[in-house]
KOLDREN-323230 format. One line per field, with one value per atom (N, C-alpha, C, O, CB): residue number from 1; atom name; x, y, z. Coordinates in steps of 0.001 Angstrom, whole numbers, plus 500000, padded with zeros to 6 digits. Each point is the difference from the previous one (the first is absolute). Glycine has a CB too. Layout:
// residues N
nr = c(NUM / ...)
atom = c(CA / ...)
X = c(X / ...)
Y = c(Y / ...)
Z = c(Z / ...)
// end
This chain:
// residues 111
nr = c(1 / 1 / 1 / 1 / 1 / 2 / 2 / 2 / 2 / 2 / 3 / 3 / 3 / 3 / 3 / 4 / 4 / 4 / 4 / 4 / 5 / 5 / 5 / 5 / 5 / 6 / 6 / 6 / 6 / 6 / 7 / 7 / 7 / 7 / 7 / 8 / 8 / 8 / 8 / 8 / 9 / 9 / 9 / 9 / 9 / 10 / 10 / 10 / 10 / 10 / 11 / 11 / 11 / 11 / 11 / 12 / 12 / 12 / 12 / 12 / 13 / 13 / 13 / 13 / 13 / 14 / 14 / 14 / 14 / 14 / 15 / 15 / 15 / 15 / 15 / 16 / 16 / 16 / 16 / 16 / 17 / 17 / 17 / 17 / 17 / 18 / 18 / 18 / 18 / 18 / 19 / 19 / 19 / 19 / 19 / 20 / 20 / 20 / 20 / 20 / 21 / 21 / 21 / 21 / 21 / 22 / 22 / 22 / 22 / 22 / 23 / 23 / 23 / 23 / 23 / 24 / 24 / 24 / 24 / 24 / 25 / 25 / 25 / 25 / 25 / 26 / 26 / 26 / 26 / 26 / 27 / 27 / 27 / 27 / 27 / 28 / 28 / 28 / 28 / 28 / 29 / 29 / 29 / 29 / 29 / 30 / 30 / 30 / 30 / 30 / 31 / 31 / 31 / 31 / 31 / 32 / 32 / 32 / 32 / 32 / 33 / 33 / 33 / 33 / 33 / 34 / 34 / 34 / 34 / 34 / 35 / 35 / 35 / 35 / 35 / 36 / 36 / 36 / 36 / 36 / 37 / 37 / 37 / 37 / 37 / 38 / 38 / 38 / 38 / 38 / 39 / 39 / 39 / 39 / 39 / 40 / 40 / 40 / 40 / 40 / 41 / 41 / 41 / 41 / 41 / 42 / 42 / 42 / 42 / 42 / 43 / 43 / 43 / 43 / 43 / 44 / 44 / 44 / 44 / 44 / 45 / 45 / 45 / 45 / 45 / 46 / 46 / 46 / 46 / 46 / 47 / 47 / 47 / 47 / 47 / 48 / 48 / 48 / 48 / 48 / 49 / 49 / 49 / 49 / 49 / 50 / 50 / 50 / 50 / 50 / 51 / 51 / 51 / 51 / 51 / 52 / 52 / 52 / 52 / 52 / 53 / 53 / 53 / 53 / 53 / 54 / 54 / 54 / 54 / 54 / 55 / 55 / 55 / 55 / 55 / 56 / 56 / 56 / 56 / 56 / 57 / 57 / 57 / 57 / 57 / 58 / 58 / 58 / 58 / 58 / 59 / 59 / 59 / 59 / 59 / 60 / 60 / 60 / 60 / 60 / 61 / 61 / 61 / 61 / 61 / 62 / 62 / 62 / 62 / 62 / 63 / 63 / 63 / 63 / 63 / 64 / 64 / 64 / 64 / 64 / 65 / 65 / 65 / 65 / 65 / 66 / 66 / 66 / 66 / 66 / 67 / 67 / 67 / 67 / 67 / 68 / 68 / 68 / 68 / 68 / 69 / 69 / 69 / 69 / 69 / 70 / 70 / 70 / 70 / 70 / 71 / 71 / 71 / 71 / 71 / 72 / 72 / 72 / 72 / 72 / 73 / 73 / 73 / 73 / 73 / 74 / 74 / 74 / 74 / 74 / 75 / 75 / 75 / 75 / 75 / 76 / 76 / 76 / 76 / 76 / 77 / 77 / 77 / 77 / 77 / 78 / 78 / 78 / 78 / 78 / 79 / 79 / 79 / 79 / 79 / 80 / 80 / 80 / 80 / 80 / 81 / 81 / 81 / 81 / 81 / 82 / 82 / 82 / 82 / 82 / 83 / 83 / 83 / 83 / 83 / 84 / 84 / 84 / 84 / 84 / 85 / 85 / 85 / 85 / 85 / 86 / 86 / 86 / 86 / 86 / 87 / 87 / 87 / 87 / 87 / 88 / 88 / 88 / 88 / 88 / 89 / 89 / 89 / 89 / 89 / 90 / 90 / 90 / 90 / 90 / 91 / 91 / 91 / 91 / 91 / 92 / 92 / 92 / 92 / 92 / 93 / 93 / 93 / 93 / 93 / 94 / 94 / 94 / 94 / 94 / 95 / 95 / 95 / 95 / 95 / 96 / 96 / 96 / 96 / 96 / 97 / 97 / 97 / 97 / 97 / 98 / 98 / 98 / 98 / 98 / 99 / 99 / 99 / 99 / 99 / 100 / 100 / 100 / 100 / 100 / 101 / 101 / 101 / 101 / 101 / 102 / 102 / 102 / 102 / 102 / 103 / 103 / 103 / 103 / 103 / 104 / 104 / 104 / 104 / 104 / 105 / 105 / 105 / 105 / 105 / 106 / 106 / 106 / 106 / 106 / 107 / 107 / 107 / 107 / 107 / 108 / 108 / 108 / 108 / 108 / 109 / 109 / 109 / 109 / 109 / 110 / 110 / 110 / 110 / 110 / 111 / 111 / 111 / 111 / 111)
atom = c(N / CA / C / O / CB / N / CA / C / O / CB / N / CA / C / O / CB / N / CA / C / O / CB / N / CA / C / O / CB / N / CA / C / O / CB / N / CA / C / O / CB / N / CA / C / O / CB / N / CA / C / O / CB / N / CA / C / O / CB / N / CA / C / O / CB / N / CA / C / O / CB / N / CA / C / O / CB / N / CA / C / O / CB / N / CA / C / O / CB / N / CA / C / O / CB / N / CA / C / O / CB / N / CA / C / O / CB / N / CA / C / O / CB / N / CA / C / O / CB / N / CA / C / O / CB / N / CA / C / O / CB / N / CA / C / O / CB / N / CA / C / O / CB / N / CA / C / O / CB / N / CA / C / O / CB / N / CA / C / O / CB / N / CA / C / O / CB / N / CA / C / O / CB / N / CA / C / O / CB / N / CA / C / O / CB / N / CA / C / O / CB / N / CA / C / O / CB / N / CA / C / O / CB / N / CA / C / O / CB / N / CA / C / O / CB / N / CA / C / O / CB / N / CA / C / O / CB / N / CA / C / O / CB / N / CA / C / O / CB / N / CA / C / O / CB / N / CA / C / O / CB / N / CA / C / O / CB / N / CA / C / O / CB / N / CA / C / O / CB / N / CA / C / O / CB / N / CA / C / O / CB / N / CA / C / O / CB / N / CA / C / O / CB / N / CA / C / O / CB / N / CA / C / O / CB / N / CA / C / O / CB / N / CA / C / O / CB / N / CA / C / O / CB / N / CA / C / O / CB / N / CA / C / O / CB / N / CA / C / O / CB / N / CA / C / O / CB / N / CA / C / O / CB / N / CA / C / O / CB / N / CA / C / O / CB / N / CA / C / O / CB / N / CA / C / O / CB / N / CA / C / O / CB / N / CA / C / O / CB / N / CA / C / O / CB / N / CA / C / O / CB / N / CA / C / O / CB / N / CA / C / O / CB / N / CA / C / O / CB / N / CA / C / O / CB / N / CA / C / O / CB / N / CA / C / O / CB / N / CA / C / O / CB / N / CA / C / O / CB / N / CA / C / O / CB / N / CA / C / O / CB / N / CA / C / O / CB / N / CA / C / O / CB / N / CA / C / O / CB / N / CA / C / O / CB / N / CA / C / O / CB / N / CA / C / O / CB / N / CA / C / O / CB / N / CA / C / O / CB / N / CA / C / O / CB / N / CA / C / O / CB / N / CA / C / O / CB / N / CA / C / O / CB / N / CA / C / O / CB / N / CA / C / O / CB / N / CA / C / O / CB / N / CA / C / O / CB / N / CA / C / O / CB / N / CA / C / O / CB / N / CA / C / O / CB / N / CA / C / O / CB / N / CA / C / O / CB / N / CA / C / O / CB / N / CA / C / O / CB / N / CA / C / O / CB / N / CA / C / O / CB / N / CA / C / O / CB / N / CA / C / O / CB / N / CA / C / O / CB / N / CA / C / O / CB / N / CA / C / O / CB / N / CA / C / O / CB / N / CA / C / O / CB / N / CA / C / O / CB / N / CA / C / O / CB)
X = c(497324 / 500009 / 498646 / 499286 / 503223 / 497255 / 498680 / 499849 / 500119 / 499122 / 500145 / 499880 / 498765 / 498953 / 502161 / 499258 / 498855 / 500085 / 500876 / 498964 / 499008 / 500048 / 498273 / 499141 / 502682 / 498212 / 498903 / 499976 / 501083 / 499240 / 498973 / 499445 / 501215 / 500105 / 498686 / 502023 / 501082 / 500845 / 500749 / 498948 / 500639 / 501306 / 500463 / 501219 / 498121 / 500333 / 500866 / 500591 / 500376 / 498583 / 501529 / 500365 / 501867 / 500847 / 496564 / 502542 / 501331 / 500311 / 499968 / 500052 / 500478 / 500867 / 499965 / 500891 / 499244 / 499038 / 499898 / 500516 / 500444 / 497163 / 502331 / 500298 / 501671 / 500758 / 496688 / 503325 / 501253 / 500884 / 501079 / 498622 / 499658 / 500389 / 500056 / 501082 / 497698 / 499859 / 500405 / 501116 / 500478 / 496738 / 502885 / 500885 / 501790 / 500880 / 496970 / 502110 / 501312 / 499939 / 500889 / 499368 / 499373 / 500212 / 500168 / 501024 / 497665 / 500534 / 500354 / 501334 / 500215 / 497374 / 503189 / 500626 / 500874 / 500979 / 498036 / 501364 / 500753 / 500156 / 500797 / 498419 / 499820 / 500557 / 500470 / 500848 / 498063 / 500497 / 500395 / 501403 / 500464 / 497495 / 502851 / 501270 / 500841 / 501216 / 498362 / 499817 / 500917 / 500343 / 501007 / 498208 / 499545 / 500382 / 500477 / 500149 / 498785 / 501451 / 500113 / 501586 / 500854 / 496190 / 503076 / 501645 / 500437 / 499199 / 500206 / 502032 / 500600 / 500453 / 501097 / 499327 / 498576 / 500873 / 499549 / 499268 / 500864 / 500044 / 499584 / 499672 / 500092 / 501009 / 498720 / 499390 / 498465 / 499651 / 502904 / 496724 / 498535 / 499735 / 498922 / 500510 / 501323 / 499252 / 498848 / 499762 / 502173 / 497184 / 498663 / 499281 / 498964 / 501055 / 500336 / 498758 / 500236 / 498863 / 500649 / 501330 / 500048 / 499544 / 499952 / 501866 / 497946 / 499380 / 498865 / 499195 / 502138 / 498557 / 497910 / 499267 / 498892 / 501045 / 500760 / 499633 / 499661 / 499040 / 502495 / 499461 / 499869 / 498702 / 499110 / 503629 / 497249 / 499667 / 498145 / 499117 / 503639 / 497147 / 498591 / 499679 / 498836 / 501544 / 500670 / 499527 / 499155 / 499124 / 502168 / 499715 / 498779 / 498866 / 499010 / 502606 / 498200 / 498578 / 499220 / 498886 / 501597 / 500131 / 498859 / 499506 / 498838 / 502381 / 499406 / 500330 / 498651 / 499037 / 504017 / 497191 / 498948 / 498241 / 498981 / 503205 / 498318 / 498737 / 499458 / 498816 / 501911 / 499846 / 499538 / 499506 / 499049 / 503053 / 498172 / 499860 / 498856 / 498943 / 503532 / 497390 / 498784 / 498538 / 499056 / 502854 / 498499 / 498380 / 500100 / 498870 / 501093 / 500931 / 499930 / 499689 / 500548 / 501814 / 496867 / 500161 / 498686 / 498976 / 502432 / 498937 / 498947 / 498804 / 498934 / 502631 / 498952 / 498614 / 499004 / 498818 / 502359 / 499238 / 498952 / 499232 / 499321 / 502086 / 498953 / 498868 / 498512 / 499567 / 502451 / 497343 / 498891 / 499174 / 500028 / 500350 / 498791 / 499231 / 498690 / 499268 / 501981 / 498482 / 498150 / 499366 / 500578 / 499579 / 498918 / 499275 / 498686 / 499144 / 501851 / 499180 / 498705 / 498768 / 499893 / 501374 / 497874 / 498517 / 499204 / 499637 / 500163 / 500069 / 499770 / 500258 / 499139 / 501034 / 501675 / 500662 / 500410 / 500131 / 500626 / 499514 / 500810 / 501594 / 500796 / 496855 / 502424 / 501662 / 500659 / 499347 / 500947 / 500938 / 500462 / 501727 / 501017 / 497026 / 501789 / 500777 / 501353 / 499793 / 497453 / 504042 / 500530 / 500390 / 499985 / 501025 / 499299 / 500499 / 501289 / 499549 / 498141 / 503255 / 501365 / 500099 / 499582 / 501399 / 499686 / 500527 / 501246 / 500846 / 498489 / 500337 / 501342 / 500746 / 499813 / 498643 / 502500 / 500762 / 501082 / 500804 / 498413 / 500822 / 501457 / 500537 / 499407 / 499645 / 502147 / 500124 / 500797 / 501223 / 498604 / 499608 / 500446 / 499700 / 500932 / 500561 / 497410 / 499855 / 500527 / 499536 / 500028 / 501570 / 500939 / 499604 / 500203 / 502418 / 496745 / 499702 / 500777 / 501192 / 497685 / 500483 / 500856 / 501331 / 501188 / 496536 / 501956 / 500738 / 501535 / 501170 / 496426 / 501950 / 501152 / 500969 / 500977 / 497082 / 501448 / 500565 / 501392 / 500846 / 496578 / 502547 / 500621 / 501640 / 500983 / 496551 / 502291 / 501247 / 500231 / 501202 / 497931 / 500462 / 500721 / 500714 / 501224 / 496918 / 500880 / 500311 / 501635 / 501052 / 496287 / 502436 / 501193 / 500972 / 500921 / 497872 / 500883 / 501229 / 501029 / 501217 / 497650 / 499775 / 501219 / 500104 / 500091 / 498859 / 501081 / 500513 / 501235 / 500829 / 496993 / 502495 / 501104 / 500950 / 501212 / 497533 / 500412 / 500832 / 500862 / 501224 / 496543 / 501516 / 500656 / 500819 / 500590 / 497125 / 502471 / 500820 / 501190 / 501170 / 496675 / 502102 / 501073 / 500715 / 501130 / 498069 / 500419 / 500943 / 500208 / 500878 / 498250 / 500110 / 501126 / 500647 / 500724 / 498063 / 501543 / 501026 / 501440 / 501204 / 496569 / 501681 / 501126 / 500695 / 500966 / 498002 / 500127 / 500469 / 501194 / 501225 / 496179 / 501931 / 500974 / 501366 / 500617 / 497047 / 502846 / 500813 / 501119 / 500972 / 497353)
Y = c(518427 / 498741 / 499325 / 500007 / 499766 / 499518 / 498917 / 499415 / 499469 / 500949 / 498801 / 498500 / 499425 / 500597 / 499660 / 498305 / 499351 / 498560 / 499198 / 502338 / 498203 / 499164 / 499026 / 500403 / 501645 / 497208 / 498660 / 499662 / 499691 / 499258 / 501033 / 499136 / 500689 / 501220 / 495923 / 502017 / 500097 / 500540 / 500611 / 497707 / 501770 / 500191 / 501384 / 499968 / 498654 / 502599 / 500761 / 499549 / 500960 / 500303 / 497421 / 499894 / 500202 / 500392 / 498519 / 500580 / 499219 / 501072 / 499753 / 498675 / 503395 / 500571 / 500471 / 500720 / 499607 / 499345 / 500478 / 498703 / 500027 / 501665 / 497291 / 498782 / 500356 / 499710 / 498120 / 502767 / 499542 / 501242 / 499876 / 498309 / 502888 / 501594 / 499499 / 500138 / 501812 / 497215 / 500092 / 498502 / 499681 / 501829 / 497961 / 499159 / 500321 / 499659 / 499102 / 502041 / 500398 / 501203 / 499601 / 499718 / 501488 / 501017 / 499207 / 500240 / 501557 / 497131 / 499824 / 498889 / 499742 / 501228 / 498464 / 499485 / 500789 / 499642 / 498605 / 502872 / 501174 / 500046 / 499392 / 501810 / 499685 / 500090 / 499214 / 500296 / 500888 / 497712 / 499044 / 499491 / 499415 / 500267 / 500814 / 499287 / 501752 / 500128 / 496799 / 503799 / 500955 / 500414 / 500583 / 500073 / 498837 / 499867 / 499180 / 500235 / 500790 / 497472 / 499333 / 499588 / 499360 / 500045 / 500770 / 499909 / 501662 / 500864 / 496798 / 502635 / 500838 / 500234 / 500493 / 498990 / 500095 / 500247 / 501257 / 500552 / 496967 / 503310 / 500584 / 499115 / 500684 / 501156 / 497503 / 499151 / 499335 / 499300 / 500197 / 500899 / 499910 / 498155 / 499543 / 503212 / 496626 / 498832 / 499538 / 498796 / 500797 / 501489 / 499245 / 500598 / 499394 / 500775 / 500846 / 499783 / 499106 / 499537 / 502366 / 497195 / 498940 / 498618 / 498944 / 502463 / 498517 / 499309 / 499967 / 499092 / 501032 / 501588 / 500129 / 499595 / 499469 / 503125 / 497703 / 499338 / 498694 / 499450 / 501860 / 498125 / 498155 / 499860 / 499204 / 499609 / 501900 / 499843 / 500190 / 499152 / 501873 / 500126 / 500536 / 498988 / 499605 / 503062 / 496595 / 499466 / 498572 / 499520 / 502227 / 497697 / 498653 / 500551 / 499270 / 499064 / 503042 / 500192 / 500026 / 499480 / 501388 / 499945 / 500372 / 498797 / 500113 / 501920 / 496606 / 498837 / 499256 / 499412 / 500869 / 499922 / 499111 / 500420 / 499381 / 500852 / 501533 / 500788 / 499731 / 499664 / 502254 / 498147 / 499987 / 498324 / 499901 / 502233 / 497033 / 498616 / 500007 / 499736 / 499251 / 501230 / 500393 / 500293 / 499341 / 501785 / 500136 / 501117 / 499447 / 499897 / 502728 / 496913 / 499564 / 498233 / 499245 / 502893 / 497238 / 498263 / 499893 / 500668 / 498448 / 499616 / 499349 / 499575 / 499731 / 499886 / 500354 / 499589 / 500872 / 499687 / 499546 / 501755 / 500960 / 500654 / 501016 / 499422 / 498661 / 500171 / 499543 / 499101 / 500323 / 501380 / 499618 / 500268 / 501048 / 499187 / 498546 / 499226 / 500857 / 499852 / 497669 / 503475 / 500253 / 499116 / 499907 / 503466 / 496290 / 499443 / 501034 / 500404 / 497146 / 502702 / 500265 / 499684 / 498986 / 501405 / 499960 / 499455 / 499559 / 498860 / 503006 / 499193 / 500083 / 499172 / 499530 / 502099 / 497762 / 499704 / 498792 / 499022 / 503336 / 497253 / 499160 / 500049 / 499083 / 499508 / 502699 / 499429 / 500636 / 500765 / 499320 / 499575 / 500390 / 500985 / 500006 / 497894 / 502448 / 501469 / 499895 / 499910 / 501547 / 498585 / 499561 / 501705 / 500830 / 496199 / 503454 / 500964 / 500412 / 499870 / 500463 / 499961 / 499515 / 501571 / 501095 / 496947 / 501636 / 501316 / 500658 / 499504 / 499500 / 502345 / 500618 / 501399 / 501195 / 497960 / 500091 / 501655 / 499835 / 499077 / 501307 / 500522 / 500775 / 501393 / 500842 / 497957 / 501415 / 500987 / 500856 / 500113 / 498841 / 501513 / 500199 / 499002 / 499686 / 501490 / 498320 / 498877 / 498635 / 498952 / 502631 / 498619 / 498556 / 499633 / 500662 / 500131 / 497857 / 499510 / 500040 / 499912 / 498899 / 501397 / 500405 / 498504 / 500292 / 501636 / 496973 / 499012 / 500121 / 499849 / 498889 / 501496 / 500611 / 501130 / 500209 / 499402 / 501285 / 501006 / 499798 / 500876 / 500417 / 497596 / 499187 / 500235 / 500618 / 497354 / 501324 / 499490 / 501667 / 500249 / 496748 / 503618 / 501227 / 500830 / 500091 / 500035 / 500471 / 500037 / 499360 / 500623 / 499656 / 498491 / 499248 / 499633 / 499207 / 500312 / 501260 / 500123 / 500989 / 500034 / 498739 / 502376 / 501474 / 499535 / 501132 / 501656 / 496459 / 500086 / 498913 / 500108 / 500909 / 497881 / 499662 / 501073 / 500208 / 497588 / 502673 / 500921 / 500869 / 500118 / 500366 / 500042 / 501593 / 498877 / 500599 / 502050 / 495928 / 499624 / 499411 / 500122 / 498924 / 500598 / 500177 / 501209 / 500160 / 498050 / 502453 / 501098 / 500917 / 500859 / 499225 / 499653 / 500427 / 498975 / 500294 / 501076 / 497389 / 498888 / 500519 / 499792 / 497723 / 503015 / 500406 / 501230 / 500237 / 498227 / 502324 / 501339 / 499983 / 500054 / 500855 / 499017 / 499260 / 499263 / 499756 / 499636 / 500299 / 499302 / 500834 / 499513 / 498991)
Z = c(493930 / 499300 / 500194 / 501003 / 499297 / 498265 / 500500 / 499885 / 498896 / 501210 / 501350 / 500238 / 499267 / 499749 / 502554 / 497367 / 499488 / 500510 / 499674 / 498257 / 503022 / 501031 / 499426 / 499216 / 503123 / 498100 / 500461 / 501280 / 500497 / 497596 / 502402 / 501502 / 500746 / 500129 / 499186 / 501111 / 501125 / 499442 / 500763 / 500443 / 497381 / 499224 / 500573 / 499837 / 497838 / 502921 / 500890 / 500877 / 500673 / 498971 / 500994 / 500665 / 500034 / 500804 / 499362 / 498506 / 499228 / 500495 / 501205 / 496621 / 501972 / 500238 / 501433 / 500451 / 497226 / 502896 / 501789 / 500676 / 501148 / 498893 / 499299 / 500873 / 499536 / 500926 / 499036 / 498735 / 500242 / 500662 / 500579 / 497396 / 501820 / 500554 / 501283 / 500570 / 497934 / 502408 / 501459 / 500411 / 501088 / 499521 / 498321 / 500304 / 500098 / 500791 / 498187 / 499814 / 499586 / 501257 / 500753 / 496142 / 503506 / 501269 / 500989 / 500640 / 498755 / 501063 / 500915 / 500335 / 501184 / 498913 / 498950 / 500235 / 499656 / 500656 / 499457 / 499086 / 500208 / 501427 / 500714 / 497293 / 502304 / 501384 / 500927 / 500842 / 498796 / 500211 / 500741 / 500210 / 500978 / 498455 / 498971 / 500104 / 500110 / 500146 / 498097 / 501689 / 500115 / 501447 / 500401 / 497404 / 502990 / 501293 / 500881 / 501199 / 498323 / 499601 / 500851 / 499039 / 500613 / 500762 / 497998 / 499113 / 500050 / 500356 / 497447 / 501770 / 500446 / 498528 / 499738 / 502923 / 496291 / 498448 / 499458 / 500822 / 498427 / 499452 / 499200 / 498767 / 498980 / 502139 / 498749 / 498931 / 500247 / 500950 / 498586 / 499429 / 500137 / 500067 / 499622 / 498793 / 501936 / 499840 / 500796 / 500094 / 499171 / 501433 / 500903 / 498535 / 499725 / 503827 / 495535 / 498726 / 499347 / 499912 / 499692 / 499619 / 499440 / 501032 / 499369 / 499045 / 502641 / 500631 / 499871 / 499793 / 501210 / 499206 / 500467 / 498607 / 499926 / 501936 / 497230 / 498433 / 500076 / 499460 / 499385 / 501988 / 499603 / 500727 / 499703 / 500335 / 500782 / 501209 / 499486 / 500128 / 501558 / 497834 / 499425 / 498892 / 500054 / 500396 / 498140 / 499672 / 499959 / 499280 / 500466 / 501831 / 500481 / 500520 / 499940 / 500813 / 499878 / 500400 / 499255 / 500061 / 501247 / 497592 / 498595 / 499439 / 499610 / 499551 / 500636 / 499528 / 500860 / 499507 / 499959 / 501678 / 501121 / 499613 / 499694 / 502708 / 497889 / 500138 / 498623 / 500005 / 501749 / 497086 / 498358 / 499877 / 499224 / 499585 / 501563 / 499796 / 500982 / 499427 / 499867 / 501999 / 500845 / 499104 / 499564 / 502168 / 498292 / 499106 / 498850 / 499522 / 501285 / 498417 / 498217 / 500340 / 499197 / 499273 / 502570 / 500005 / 499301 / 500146 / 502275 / 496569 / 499504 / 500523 / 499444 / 499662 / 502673 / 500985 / 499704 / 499858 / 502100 / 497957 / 500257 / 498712 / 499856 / 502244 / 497158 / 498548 / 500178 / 500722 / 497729 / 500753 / 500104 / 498738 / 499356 / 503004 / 497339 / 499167 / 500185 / 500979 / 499238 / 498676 / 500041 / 498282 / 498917 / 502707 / 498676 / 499133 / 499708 / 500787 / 500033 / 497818 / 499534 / 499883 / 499310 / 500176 / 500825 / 500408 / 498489 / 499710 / 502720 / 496842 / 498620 / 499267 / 499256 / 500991 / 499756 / 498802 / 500985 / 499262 / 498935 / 503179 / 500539 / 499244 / 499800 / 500868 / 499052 / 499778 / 501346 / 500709 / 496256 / 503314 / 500865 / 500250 / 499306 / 500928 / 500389 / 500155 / 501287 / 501210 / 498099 / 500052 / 501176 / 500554 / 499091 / 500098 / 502115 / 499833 / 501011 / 501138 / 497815 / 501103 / 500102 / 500936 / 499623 / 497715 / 503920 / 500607 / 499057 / 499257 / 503294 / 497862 / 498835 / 500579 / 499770 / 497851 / 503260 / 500893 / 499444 / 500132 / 502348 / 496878 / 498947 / 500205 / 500673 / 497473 / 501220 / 500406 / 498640 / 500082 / 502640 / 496305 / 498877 / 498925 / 499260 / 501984 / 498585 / 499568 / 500175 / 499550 / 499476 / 501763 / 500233 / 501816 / 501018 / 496851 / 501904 / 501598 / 500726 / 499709 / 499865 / 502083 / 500806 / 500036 / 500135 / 501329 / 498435 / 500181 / 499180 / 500350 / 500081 / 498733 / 498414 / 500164 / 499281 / 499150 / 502885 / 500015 / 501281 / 500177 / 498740 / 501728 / 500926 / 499115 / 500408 / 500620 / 497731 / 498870 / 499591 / 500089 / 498621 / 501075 / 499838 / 501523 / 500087 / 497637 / 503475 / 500835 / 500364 / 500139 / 499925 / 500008 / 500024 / 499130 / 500194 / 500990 / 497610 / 499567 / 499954 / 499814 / 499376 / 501156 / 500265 / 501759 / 500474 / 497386 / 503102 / 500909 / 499820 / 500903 / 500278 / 497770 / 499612 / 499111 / 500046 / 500226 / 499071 / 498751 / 501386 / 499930 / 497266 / 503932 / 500751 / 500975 / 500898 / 499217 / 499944 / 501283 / 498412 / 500364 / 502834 / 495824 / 499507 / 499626 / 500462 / 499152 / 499799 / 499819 / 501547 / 500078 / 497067 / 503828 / 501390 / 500108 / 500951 / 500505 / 498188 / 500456 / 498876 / 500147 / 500601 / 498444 / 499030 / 499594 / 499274 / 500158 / 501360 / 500338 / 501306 / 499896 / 499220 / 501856 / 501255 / 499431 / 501036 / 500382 / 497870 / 499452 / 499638 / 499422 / 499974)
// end
């Protein structure tokens, strides 16, 4: 498969792979269930990181203004870590929605 990344934008799937493993394990060892709910966690869980980290590297602070010498017009130029064309911040609301989408249908499977 291929990735198409900006700046940090690889992060998005390593930040939620090690999130979702490790709270896998975490609950598989520390609950006594067969039901995956530490991955619908590590989802929620990855999508505030992605959310923090994307709002971080994507902040308006860190724009920067070059001016042309020639022309004096001026040039703003905007950090840009994406990850598929869609910023890492954006990718938070999807992330988190397949970690709602996989904790409802195990709430309704269980049933």
């Amino acid at each position: 498969m291929i990735f198409i990344w900006k700046g940090y934008g690889f992060l998005v799937p390593i930040i939620t792979i090690a999130l979702v493993g490790f709270t896998s394990v975490l609950f598989s060892s520390v609950f006594t269930t067969t039901q995956p709910y530490g991955v619908c966690i590590g989802a929620l869980a990855a999508a505030v990181a992605i959310w923090y980290a994307g709002n971080s590297f994507n902040s308006p602070a860190k724009d920067r203004v070059m001016i042309d010498k020639a022309t004096g017009q001026e040039w703003i130029i905007k950090p840009d870590h994406s990850l598929f064309f869609i910023k890492m911040q954006y990718w938070a609301y999807i992330v988190g929605a397949i970690g709602v989408f996989l904790l409802i249908a195990l709430l309704i499977s269980s049933k």
